[in-house]
N, C-alpha and C positions, 0 to 999 in steps of 0.2 A: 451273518448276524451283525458284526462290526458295521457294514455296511448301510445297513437299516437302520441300525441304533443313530450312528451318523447325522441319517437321512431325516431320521424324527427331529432330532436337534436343531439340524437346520429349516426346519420348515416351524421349529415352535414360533409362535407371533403371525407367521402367515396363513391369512383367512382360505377355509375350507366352506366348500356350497355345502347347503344342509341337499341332505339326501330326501327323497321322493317320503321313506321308512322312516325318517327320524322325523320329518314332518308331522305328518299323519299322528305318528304318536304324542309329539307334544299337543297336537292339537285335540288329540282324543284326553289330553290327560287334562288340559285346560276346561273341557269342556264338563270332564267329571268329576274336577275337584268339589264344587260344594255341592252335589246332587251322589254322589256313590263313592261307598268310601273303598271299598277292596275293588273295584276299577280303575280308581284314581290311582292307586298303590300300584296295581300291576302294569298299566300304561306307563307309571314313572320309571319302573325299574325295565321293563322291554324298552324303554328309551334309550336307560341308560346302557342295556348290552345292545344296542344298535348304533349307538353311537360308538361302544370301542368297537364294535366288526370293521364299520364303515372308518375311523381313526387307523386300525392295523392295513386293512386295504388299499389307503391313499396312502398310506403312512404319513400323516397328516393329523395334529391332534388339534387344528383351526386356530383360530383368533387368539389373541387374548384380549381382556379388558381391565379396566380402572379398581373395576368391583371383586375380582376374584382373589387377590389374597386377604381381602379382608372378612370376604364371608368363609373362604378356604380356613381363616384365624378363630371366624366366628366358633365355625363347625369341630374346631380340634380342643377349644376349650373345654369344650361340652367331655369329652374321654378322656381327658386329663384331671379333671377338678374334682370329680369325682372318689378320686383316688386318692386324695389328701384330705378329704372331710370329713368330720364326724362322723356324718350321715352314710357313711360308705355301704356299713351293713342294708340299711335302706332303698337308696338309691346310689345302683352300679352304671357304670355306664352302658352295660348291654339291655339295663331298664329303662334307661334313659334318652340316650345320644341319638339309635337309630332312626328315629321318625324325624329329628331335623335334619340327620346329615343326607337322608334322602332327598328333603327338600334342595339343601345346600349343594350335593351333587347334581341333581336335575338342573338346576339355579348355572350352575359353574358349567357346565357341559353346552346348556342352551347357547351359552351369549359365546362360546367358540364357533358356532356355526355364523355363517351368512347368507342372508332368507334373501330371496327375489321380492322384488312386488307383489304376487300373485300368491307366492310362500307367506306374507306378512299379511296380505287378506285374509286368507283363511284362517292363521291361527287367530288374527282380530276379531273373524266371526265366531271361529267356535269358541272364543274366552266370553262373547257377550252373550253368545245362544247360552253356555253353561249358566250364565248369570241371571238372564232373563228368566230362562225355564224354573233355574231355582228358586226365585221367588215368587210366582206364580204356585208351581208345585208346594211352596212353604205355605202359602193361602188355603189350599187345597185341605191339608194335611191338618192345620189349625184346626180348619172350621171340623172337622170329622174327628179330634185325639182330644178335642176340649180345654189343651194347654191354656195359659195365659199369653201368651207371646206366641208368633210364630217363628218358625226356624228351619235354617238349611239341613237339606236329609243329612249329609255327611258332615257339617259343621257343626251341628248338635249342641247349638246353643244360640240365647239369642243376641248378645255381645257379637261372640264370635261371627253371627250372620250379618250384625247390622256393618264388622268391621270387613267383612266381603265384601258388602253390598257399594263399600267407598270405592274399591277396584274399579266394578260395574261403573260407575258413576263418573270416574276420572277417565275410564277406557273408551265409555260413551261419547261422552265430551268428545275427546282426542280425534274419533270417528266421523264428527261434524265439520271439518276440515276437510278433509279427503273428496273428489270429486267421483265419487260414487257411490249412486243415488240406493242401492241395495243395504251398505255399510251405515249410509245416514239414516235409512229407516231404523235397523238394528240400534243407534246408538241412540237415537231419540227412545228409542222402547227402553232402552236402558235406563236411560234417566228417569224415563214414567215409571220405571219398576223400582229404582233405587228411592225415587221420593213418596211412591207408596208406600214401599216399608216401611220406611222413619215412623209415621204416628203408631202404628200397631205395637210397635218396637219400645214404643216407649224412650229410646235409648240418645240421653243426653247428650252422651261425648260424640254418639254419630251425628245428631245431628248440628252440633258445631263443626264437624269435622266437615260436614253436607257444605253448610253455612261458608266456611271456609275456601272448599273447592270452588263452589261457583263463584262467589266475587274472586278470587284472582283468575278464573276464567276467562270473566267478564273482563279484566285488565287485560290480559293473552290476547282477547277476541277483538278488543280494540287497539293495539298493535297490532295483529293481523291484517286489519282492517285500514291501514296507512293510520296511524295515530294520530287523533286530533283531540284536543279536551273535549270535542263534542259526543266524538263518538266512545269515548270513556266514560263519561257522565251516563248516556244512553243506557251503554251495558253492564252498567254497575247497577241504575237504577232497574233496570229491565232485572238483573238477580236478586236485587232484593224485595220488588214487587213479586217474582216468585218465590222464595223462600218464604216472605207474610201471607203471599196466596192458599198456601201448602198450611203455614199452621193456623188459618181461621176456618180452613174445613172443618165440617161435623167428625169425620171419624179421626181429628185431628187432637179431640179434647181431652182426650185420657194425657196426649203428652204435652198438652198447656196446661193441664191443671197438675204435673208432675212438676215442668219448666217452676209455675208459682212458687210451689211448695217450695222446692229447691233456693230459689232464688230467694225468697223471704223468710225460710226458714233459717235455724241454727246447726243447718247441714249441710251448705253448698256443695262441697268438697265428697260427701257421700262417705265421707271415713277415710276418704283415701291419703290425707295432711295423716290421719292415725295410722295406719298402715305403714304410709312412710317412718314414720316413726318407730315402729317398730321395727321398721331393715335397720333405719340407724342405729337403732341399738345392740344388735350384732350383728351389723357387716365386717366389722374387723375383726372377728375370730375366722374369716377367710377370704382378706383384700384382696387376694394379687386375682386369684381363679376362681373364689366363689365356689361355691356347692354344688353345681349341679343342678341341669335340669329337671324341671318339677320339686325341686327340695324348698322352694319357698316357704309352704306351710308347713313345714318340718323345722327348716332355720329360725321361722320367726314365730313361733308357736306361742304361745303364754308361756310353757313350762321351761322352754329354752330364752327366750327373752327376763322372764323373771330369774332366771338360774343369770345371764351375765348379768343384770343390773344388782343383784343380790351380792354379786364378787366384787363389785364398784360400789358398795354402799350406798345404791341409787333404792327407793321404795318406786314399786311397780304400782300403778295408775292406769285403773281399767279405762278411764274415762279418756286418757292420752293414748292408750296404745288399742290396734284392734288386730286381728289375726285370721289372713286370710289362705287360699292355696295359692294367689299368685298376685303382684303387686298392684294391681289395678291401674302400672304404668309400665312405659316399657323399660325406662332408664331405671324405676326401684326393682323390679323383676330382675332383669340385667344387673346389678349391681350385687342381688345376692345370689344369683343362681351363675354367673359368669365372671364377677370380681371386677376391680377396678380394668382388668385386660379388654373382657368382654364390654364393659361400660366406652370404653375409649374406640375400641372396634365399630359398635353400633353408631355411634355420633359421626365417626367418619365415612362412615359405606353413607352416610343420609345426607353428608356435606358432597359426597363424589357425585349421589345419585344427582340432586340441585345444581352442583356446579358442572355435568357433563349436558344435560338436558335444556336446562336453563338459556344460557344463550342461541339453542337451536329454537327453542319455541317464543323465545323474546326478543329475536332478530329483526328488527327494522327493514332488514332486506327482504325484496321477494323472491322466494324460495320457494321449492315444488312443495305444494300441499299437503303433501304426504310425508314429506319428512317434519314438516312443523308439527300435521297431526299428530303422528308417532311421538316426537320430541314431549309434546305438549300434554297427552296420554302418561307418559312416562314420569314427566315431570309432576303431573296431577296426583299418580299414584305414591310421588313421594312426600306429597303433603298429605295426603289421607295417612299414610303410615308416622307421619311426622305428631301431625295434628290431634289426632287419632289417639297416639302413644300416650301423649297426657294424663289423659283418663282412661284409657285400657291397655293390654299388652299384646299388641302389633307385630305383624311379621314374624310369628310364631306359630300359627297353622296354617289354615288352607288359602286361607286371603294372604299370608305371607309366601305362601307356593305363588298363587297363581299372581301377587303384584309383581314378585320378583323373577318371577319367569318374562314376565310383559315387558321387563325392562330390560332383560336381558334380548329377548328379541327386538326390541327396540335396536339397540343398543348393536347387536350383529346386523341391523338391516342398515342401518346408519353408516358402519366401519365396512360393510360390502359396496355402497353405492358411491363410497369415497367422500363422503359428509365429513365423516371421523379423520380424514386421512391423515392429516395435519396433529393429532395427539399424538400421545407417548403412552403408552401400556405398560405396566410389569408383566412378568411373562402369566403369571399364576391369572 
């Protein structure tokens, strides 16, 4: 036993091949996260007892990376904060914790492996087949439930779907690289599918966050392309002739004439400058840890916001504060449901994701295709959760599974092929 125990110690930090089983399953789980929600669930956790069988057998627990003790920090707030809050009765952590720490396990486990080329195709296809199919299928479903919006089966919402649909979008992208012509069909379809969305959607923050992804594409794609201010100008102009392309469509008017409103109205912001307001008004009855997830609309309630400003002699101001279930940002979410730890956590997994990705997709050198694509995918997905975050709250469902799964196989195909070889890891 001494022996083994040993043996694990010495092999932490060094990379293990993913297995033939643990493939297939993240790939099945990629594929069913916004389309089947108790599929996705049982692929993620058969993942994860595939991966300890296949761990105890090499005794080998793979890689590590940049990203894992901080979403390892992320996922241990969440059972601890819990348990110092008001809200305890309410929200426990056995109410709460386990749906991210699944995420966060899947997350931490993936990026120990190290995919082959052929390994990192297929889970690329099956993340865009899951994306593409599910908004088609959300089409399908609209036109027949009579909703207003339409939406992903499992993501059950239309936020939630449009902040998938950035994944699709960036994973697409990253696919246009690669010199295979099956993966370029697939990522083209992505993006047809990702920019479809948007008008139905109505949803503003996606589609800045759209807005966003492609022009620094367009910048990626001209570096790629030996950098010239010619060919920068081109592909800049080329994404913002399709972005106006996209909003002067006919089924594009419900969200220009949303965009107006917004824009010329006395609501830019959609409440969300009010919302914040109300975290700040009691985030400090639990700085360090925060409440707990899902306790936002519990924290920041009317009746609890008026009860601290009533103890500070402040008068409550319907018109200043508004109260929602969750912040309609990731860092005012984060700040009450995770506390100053969790707020400082997030900001730095999003400066690792930028700073590990970044020079691989914005290298001046010529580099094999497939690792820029990768880099560049990766790096996409962390401005859609970046950008994104702003105005909604990111990296907390199933667009937060499957971006942060993507970057973690990223991230293992990268540190396998000897790309990474030159960093430095903590062990977690």
């Amino acid at each position: 036993m001494l022996k083994i125990f040993n043996q694990f110690i010495a092999n932490l930090g060094a990379g293990r091949k993913a297995s033939l089983a643990e493939v297939l399953l993240i790939g099945l789980s990629l594929f069913c996260l916004p389309l089947f929600e108790a599929p996705k669930n049982v692929f993620s956790i058969l993942f994860l007892i595939a991966w300890l069988f296949c761990a105890v057998r090499s005794r080998s627990v793979g890689g590590s990376s940049p990203f894992g003790l901080v979403i390892f920090g992320l996922m241990a707030v969440l059972w601890v904060s819990p348990i110092f809050s008001e809200f305890k009765d309410l929200i426990t952590p056995l109410n709460s914790a386990p749906r991210w720490t699944l995420l966060a396990l899947f997350v931490l486990l993936t990026a120990r492996l190290d995919y082959s080329r052929d390994q990192l195709l297929f889970l690329w296809a099956a993340a865009l087949l899951g994306g593409i199919v599910a908004v088609f299928e959300s089409f399908w479903a609209w036109h027949l439930n009579g909703k207003p919006y339409p939406e992903f089966r499992s993501v059950g919402h239309v936020n939630h779907s449009s902040m998938y649909s950035l994944v699709l979008l960036a994973v697409g992208i990253g696919s246009l690289y690669v010199a295979v012509r099956w993966l370029n069909l697939l990522g083209l379809l992505a993006i047809v599918a990702t920019v479809s969305f948007l008008p139905p959607s109505k949803s503003l923050v996606g589609g800045v966050a759209i807005a966003a992804i492609l022009l620094i594409a367009s910048v990626n794609l001209s570096i790629a392309m030996n950098w010239s201010r010619r060919t920068f100008l081109m592909s800049l102009l080329t994404a913002i002739l399709a972005i106006s392309a996209v909003l002067l469509l006919p089924p594009a008017e419900g969200f220009r004439s949303e965009l107006v409103a917004r824009v010329t109205g006395d609501n830019l912001f959609s409440g969300r400058d009010k919302i914040l307001n109300s975290a700040l008004a009691v985030w400090d009855q639990h700085p360090i840890l925060g409440t707990g997830w899902f306790s936002f609309g519990a924290a920041t309630s009317e009746a609890n916001v008026r009860a601290v400003l009533d103890a500070n002699g402040i008068n409550y101001d319907g018109t200043f504060y508004w109260h929602f279930p969750h912040g309609h940002n990731l860092w005012t979410t984060i700040l009450i449901e995770r506390g100053l730890v969790g707020l400082f956590l997030i900001t730095i997994l999003l400066f690792l994701y930028f700073k590990t990705f970044m020079p691989i997709a914005f290298t001046h050198e010529k580099i094999d295709p497939l690792d820029r694509g990768v880099s560049s995918a990766a790096f996409l997905v962390a401005v859609g959760f970046t950008v994104a975050g702003l105005g909604n709250t990111t990296m907390m469902n199933e667009h937060g599974h499957a971006g942060m799964a993507f970057i973690a196989i990223a991230y293992g195909y990268l540190r396998g092929n000897g790309r990474l070889s030159q960093m430095k890891s903590p062990i977690l």
